[in-house]
C-alpha positions as CSV (number, residue, x, y, z in Angstrom):
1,X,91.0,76.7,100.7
2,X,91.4,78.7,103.5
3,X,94.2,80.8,106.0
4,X,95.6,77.7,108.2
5,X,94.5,78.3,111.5
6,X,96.1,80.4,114.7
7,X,98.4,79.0,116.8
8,X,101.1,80.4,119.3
9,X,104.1,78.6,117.6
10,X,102.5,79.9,113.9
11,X,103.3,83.6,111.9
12,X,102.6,85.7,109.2
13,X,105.4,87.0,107.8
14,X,104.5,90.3,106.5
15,X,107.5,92.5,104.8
16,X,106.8,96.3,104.4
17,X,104.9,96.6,107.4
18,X,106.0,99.4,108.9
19,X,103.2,101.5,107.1
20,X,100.7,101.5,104.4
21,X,99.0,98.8,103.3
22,X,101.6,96.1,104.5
23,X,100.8,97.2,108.3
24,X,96.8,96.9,107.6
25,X,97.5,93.7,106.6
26,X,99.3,93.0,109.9
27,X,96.3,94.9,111.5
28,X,93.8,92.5,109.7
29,X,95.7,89.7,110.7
30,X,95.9,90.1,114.1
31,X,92.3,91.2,114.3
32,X,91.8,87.4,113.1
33,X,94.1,85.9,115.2
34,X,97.2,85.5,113.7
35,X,101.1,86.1,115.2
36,X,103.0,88.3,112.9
37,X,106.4,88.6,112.2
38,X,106.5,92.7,110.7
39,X,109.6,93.2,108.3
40,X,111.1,96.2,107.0
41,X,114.3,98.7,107.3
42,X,112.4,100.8,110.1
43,X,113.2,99.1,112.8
44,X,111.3,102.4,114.9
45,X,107.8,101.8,113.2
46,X,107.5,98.1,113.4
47,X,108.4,98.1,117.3
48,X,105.1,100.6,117.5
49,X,103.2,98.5,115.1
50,X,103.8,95.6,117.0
51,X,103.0,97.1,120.5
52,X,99.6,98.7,119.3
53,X,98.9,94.3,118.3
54,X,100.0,92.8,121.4
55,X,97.8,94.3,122.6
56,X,95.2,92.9,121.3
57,X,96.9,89.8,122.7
58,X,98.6,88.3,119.2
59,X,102.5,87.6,119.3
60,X,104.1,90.4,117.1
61,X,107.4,90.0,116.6
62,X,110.0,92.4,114.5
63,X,112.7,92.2,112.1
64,X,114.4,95.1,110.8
65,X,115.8,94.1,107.8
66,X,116.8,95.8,104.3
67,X,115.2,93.9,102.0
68,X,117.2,94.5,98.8
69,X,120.1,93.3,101.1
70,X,120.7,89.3,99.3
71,X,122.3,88.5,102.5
72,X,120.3,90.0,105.2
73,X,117.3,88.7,103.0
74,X,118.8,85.2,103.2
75,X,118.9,85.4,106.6
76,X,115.1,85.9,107.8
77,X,113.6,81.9,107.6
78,X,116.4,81.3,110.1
79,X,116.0,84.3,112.4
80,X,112.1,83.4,112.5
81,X,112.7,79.5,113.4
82,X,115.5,80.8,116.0
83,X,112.4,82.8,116.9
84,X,110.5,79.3,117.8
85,X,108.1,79.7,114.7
86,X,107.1,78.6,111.5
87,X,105.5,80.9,108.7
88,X,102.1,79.6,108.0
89,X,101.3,82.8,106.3
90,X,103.4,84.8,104.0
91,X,103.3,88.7,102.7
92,X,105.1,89.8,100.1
93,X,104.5,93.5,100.4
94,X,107.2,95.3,100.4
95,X,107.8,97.2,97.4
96,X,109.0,100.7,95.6
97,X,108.8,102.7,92.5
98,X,111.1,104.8,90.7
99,X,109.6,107.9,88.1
100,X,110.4,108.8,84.7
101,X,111.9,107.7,81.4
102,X,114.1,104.8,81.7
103,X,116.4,106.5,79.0
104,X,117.1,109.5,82.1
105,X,116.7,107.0,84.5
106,X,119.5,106.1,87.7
107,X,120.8,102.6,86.9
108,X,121.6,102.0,90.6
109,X,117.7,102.8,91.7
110,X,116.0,101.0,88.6
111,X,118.1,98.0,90.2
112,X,117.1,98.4,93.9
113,X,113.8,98.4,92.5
114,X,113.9,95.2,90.9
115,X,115.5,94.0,93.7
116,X,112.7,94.4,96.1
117,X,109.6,94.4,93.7
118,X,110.7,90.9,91.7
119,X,113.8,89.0,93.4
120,X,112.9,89.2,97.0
121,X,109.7,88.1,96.1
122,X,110.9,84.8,94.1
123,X,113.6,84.5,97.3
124,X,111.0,84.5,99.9
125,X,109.2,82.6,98.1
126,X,111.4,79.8,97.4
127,X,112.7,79.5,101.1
128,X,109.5,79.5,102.5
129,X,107.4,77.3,100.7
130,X,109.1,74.0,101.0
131,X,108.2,74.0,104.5
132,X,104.4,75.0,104.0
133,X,104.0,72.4,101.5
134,X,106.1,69.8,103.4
135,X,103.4,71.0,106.5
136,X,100.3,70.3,104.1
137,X,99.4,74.1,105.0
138,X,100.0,77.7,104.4
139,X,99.0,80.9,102.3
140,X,101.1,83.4,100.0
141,X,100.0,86.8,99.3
142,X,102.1,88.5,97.0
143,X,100.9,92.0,96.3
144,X,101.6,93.5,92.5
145,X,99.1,96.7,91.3
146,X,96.5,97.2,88.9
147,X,99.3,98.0,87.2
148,X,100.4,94.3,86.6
149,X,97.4,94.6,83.6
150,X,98.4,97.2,81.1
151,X,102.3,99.0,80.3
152,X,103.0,102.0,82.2
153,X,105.4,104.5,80.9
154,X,106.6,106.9,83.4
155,X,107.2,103.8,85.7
156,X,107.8,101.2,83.4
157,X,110.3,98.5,85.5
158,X,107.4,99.5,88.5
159,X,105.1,97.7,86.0
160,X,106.8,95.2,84.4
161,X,108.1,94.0,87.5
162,X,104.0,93.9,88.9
163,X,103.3,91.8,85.6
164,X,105.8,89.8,87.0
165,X,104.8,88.6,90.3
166,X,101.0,88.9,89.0
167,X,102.3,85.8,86.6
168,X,104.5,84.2,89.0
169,X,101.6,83.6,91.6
170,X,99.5,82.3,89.4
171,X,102.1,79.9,88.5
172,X,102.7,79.2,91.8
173,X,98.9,78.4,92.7
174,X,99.0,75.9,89.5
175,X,101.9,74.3,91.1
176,X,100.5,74.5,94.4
177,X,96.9,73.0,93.6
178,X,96.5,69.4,96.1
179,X,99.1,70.8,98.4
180,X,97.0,72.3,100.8
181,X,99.1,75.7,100.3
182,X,97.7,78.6,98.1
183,X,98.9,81.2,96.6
184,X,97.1,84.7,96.0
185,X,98.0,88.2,94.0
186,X,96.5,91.4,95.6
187,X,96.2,94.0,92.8
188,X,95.3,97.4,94.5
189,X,94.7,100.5,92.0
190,X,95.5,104.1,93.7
191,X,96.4,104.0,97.6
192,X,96.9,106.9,99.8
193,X,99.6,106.0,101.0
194,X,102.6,108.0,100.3
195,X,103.7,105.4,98.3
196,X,104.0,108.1,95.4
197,X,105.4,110.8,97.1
198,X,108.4,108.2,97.8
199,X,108.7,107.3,94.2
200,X,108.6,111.1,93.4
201,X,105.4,112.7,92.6
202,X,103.2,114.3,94.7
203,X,99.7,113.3,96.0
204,X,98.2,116.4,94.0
205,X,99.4,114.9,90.5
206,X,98.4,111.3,91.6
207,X,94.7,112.4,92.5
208,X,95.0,114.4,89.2
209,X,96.2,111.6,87.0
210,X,93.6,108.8,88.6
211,X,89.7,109.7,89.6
212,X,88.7,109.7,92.5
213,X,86.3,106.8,92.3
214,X,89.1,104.8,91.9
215,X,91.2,105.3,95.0
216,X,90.5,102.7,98.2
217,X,91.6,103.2,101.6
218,X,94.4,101.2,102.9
219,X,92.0,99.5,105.4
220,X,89.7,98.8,103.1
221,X,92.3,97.4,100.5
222,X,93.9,94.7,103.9
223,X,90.7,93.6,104.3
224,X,89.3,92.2,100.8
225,X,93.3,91.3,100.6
226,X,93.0,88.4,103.9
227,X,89.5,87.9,102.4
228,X,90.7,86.9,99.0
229,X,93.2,84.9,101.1
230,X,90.8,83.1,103.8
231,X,88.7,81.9,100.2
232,X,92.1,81.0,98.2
233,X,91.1,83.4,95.3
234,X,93.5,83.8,92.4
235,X,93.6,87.2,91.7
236,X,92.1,90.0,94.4
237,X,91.4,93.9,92.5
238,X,89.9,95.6,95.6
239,X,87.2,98.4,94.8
240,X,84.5,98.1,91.7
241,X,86.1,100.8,89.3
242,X,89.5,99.3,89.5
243,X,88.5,95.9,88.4
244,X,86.4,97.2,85.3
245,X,90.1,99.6,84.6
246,X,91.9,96.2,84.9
247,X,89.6,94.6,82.3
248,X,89.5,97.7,80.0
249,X,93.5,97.5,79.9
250,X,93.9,93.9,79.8
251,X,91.3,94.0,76.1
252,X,92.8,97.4,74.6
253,X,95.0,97.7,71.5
254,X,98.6,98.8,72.8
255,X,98.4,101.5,69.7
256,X,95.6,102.9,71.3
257,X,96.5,102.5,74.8
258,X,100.1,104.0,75.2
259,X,99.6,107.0,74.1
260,X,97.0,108.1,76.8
261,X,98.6,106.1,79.6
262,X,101.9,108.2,78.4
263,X,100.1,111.6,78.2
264,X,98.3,110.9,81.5
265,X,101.4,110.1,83.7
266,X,103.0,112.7,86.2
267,X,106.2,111.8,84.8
268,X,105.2,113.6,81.4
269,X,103.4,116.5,82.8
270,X,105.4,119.1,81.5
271,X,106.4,117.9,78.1
């Protein structure tokens, strides 16, 4: 199995793209070949994105969109095929996190979280593939964490919902096998990203909380992500130390696990 090939009428749709490791993804990509549709609320950062690869000579088109929007969501197959192009890949990136004890949590952002980590991934995902499968080709990368192995108080919808699509893709690539589509979860551990100064904890208590061995540039994390991809691979845990964490968690007692993974969080710092 590998990424269907280039072609002018063909995209990626990649959703969170306007920075991070959904734009590398976009960057990778291109470098390969491959139009991209870029998704996300900034409507400023994708047009820039999207300059800097047509350059390289790649269609990139945009669509600013709010993801957690059912309606606006609902929307995007259409606005791509108006658009004179099908999705041949598809990114599931987009995501956020909230921080702290679900019992002091804000209902409202615990939802818009769930929202965009789990349901617009099953959405995308169920409007989409139809017409891969019905094409005999196609790719789905839906990115969850290292976190989709083990509980994770402090953030834990942010980790139940990575369980989630971590299980829903494998699913999928059972249901997928013979179709000539496949279906792939990129794991990342620790990315500098800002992704956890957004969710509300800063880059100093991240760094503090995770070694350093374990943290993988952006770039780095794109690139074994179309990799795993290109070879159909089930699962992709980019960097060495993150995959022996992953299989550490996966194996250890609950009893014995929760209460470091508590202790160690940002969330907890000062209790």
């Amino acid at each position: 199995m590998s990424l269907p090939a280039a072609a002018p009428d063909r995209t990626a749709l990649v959703t969170g793209a306007s920075s991070g490791i959904g734009a590398e993804i976009a960057r990778e990509l291109a470098r390969r070949g491959h139009g991209v549709t870029l998704v996300a609320r900034s409507a400023a950062k994708l047009e820039a994105l999207a300059a800097e690869l047509g350059a390289t000579g790649v269609r990139a088109e945009v669509i600013a969109c709010d993801l957690t929007d059912r309606a606006a969501r609902a929307g995007l197959p259409g606005a791509i095929e108006g658009r004179g192009l099908v999705v041949d890949v598809l990114v599931n990136n987009a995501g956020l996190s909230t921080l702290g004890a679900v019992a002091e949590s804000d209902p409202e952002a615990e939802m818009d979280m769930v929202e965009l980590d789990v349901v617009a991934v099953v959405d995308l995902c169920s409007r989409i593939l139809p017409g891969m499968v019905a094409r005999g080709r196609g790719a789905v990368l839906n990115v969850a964490s290292t976190a989709a192995f083990q509980p994770l108080p402090g953030q834990a919808g942010y980790g139940a919902g990575k369980s989630f699509v971590l299980s829903y893709t494998q699913s999928l690539a059972g249901e997928l096998t013979g179709t000539g589509v496949s279906a792939t979860t990129l794991c990342p551990g620790p990315v500098d990203t800002g992704f956890g100064e957004r969710a509300g904890f800063s880059k100093a208590d991240a760094e503090d909380a995770l070694p350093k061995i374990m943290w993988v540039p952006a770039g780095e994390v794109a690139r074994a992500a179309v990799d795993g991809l290109d070879k159909g691979r089930l699962v992709v845990v980019p960097g060495a130390a993150n995959r022996v964490a992953a299989a550490v968690a996966q194996v250890t007692p609950r009893t014995l696990l929760l209460p470091v993974l508590t202790k160690g969080h940002p969330a907890f710092k000062n209790r």
